[in-house]
C-alpha positions as CSV (number, residue, x, y, z in Angstrom):
1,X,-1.6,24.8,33.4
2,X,-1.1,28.2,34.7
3,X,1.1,28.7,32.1
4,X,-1.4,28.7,29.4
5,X,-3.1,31.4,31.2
6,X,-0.2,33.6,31.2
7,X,0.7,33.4,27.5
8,X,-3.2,33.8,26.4
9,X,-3.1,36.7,28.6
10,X,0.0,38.3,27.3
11,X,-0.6,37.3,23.8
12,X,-4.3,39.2,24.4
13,X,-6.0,36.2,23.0
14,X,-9.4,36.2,25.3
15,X,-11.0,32.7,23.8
16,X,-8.2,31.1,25.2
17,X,-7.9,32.7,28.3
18,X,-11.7,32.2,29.0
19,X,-11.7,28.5,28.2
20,X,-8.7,28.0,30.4
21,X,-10.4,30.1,33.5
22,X,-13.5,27.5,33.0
23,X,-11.2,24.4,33.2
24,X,-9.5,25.9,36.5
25,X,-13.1,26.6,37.9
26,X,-14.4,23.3,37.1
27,X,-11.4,21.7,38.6
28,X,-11.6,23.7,41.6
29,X,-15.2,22.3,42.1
30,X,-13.9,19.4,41.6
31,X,-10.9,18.9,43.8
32,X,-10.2,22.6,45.1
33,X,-7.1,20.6,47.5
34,X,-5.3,20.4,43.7
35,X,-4.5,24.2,44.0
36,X,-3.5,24.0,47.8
37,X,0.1,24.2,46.9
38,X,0.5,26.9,44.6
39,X,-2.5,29.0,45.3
40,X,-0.4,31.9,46.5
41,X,1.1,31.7,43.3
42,X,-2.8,31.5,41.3
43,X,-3.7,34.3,43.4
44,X,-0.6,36.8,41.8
45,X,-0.8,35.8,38.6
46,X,-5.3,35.9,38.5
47,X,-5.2,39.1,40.0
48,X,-3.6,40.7,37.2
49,X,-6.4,39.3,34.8
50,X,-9.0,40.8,37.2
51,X,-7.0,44.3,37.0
52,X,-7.0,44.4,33.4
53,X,-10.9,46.3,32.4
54,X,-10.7,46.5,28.6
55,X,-11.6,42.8,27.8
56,X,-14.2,42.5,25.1
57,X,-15.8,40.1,27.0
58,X,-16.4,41.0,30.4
59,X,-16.8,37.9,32.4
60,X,-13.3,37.3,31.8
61,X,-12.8,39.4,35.0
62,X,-15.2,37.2,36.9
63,X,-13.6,34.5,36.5
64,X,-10.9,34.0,38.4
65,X,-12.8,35.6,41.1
66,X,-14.9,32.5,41.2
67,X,-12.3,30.4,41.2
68,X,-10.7,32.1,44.4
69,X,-14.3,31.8,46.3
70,X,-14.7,28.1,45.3
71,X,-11.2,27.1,46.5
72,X,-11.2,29.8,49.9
73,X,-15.2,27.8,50.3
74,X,-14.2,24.9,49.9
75,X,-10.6,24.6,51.9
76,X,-10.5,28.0,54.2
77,X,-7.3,27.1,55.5
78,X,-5.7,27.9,52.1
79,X,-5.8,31.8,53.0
80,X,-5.3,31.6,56.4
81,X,-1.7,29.4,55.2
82,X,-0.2,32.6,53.3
């Protein structure tokens, strides 16, 4: 899954990285305990997407921010792990 995130963002193709970014935030209302094992991983990879400012559609950036404050809300000992 993440994996599609990666290649949308270094292939610079921002309809696909958006839709993807939805899914993950959906799922992590869902069932955030899905992420548990490779959030560490999530975190690395998402924070490069919230570095990069010269998206043409800015709540790109926001959303993996949301994702990380639905799972951290939802299961707190996933930060306090790694």
């Amino acid at each position: 899954m993440a994996q599609v995130i990666i290649k949308a963002l270094n292939e610079d193709d921002e309809t696909v990285l958006e839709d993807a970014l939805v899914e993950f935030n959906e799922m992590a209302e869902i069932e955030p305990k899905f992420f548990r094992k490779n959030f560490k991983d999530l975190f690395l990879a998402f924070s490069s997407i919230v570095a990069k400012n010269d998206y043409t559609n800015t709540t790109i950036r926001h959303q993996p921010v949301e994702f990380f404050v639905t799972v951290v809300e939802r299961i707190p000992n996933v930060v306090k792990k790694d």
